[in-house]
N, C-alpha and C positions, 0 to 999 in steps of 0.2 A: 567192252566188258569191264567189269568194278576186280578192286583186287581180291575180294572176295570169291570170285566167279573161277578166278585165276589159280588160285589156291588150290579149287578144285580136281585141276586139270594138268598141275607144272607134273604130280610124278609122274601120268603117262607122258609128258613129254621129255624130262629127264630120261623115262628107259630107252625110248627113240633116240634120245641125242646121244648115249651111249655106245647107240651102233656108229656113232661115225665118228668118233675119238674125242669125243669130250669127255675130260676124266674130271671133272670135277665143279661143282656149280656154289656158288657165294649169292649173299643175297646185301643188296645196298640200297640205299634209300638216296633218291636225287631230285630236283627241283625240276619240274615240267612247267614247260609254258604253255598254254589254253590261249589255240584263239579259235576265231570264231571262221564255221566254215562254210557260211552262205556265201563268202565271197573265195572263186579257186586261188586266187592270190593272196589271202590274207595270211598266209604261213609265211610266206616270200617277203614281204612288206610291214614288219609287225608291228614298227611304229608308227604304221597308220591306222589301225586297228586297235579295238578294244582288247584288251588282253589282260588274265592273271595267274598268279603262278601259286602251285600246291607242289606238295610234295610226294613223290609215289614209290614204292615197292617197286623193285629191279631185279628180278633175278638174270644172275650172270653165268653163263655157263662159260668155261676155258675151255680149251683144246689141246690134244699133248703137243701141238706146234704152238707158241704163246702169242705169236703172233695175229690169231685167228680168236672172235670171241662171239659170243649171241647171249643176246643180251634180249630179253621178255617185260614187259610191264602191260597194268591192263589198257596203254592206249598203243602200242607198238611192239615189234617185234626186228630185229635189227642185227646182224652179222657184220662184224666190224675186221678187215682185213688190212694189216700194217706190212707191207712189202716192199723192198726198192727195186725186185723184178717182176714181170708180169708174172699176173696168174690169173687165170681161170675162173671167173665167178661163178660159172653155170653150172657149178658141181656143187657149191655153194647155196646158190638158188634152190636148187632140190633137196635142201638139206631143211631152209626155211619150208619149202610148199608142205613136208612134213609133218612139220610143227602148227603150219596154218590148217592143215588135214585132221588133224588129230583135236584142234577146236573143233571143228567144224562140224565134227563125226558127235560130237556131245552135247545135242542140244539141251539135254534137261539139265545140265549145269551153266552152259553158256546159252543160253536163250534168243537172246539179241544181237550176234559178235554179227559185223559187215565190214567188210572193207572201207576204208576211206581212201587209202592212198597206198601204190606199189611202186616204189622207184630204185633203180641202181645209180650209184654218186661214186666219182670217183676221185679222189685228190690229189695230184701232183704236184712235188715241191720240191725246190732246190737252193741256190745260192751262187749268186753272182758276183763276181771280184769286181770284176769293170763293170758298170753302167753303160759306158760309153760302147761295152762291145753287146748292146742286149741283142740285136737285131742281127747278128752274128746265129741266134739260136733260135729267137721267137718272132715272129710276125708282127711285123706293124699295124696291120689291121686289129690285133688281139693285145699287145704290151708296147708302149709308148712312152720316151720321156719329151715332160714339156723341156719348150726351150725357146728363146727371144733371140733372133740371132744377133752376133755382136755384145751378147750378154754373159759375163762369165759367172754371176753371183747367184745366180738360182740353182738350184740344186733340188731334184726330187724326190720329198721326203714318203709319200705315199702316194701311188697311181692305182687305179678302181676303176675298171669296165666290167657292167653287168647287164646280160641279155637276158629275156625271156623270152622265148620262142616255141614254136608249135611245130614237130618236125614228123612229119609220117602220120599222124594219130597221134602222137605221144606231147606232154608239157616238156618243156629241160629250160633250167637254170642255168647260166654260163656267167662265172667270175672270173675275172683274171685282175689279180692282186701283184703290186712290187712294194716292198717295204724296207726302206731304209734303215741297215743298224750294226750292228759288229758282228764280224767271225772272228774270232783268237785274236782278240783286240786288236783288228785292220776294218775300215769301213768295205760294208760288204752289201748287197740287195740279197733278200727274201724274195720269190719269186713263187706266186700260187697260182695254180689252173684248178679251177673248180667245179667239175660238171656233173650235174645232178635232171637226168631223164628218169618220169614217173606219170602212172596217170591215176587217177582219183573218182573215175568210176565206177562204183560196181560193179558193174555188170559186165568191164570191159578186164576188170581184175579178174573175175571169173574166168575168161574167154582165157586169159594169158594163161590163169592155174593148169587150162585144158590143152594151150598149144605151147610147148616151151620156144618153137621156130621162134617166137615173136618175145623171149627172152633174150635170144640170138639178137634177133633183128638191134633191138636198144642197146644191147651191148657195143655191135657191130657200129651203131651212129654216134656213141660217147666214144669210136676208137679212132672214126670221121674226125670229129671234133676235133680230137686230140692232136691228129695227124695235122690240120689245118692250123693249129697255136705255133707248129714249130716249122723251122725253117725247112727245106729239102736238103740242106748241107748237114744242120744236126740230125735229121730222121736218118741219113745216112750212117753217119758217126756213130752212133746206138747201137748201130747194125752189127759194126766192127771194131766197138769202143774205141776208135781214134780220137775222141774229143780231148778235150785240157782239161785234166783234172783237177790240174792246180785254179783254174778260170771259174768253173763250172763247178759244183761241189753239191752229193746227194744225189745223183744218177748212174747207172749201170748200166752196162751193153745185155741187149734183151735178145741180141740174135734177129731174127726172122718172128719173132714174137712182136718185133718192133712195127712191121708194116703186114 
């Protein structure tokens, strides 16, 4: 849909987003990238692709928790959740199906709205004192430092693995990011896990709108994922916050939420 189309339709979905504690909506203007979507990868890949950027209408609605937001424009619709304990997306999710319902219900203002893509991403991040102790927390298969043995002068300024993989039915994107730089002026690693499952058919968007199980289900393989980046000593340690917090920096014990 044009943001003209969008205009038509944000108050009924402001009085919806109402009911579920958004007190308040601001409107911003941001730079969208366009690419092209005859290829399913070309969002993932962008500088292989043709691509150019406009700028578009954002409306943003808040939450009276600040940390929760949804955010509308006429090419997406997006709930952005900032938490350092788990929470819940699928109450979340019902809050977007909504919003996507209430298009949906108004053809003669949105005429041509389809799906192109529905995905859940989640990002976890931290910070590492020692290097030397990564593998203490995260998996060698998923975070790695190079290293020549007999060599002491290398030092690793940024490490980058990224999967693309087909898992049940569903696409997911998997980065795992280490980035070398200061905490409280001491050298420190930035430490990112990136996972982003979604699929990009209509028809199978539809199907999801109609079964939430299979909300469940991608949720349930981004917590796979997640579980397989870290060691079974720190998925322990979460449990019962034992870890070092002085080592580890930017995580919280989640309880039973953790496995």
């Amino acid at each position: 849909m044009d943001d003209t189309e969008l205009d038509q339709v944000i108050s009924s979905i402001s009085m919806e987003l109402k009911k579920h504690d958004y007190t308040s909506r601001t409107v911003e203007t941001e730079k969208e990238m366009q690419f092209e979507f005859n290829d399913p990868e070309s969002g993932d890949y962008a500088e292989l692709y043709g691509k150019k950027i406009r700028e578009q209408k954002v409306f943003v609605f808040h939450n009276e928790n600040p940390q929760i937001k949804l955010s509308i424009s006429s090419s997406c619709a997006c709930i952005s959740i900032e938490e350092t304990k788990y929470v819940d997306c699928l109450k979340h999710c019902d809050v977007l199906w909504k919003v996507m319902s209430i298009i949906i219900s108004e053809p003669e203002q949105v005429p041509f709205f389809i799906f192109k893509r529905f995905g859940l991403r989640k990002i976890n991040q931290c910070f590492l004192r020692d290097i030397n102790r990564l593998n203490e927390y995260f998996e060698p298969s998923h975070y790695h430092v190079f290293r020549i043995q007999g060599e002491d002068n290398i030092k690793e300024k940024v490490m980058q693995i990224r999967d693309s993989l087909e898992i049940a039915g569903y696409n997911a994107n998997l980065i795992r990011t280490l980035v070398r730089g200061e905490l409280r002026g001491e050298e420190a690693y930035q430490v990112n896990y990136d996972a982003d499952m979604y699929l990009i058919d209509s028809q199978s968007i539809k199907e999801l709108m109609e079964n939430k199980e299979k909300i469940m289900q991608m949720n349930d393989w981004l917590f796979e994922l997640y579980k397989d980046a870290v060691t079974e000593t720190f998925l322990n340690q979460l449990i019962d916050g034992s870890f070092d917090k002085d080592m580890i920096i930017g995580v919280e014990a989640n309880g039973e939420d953790t496995v």
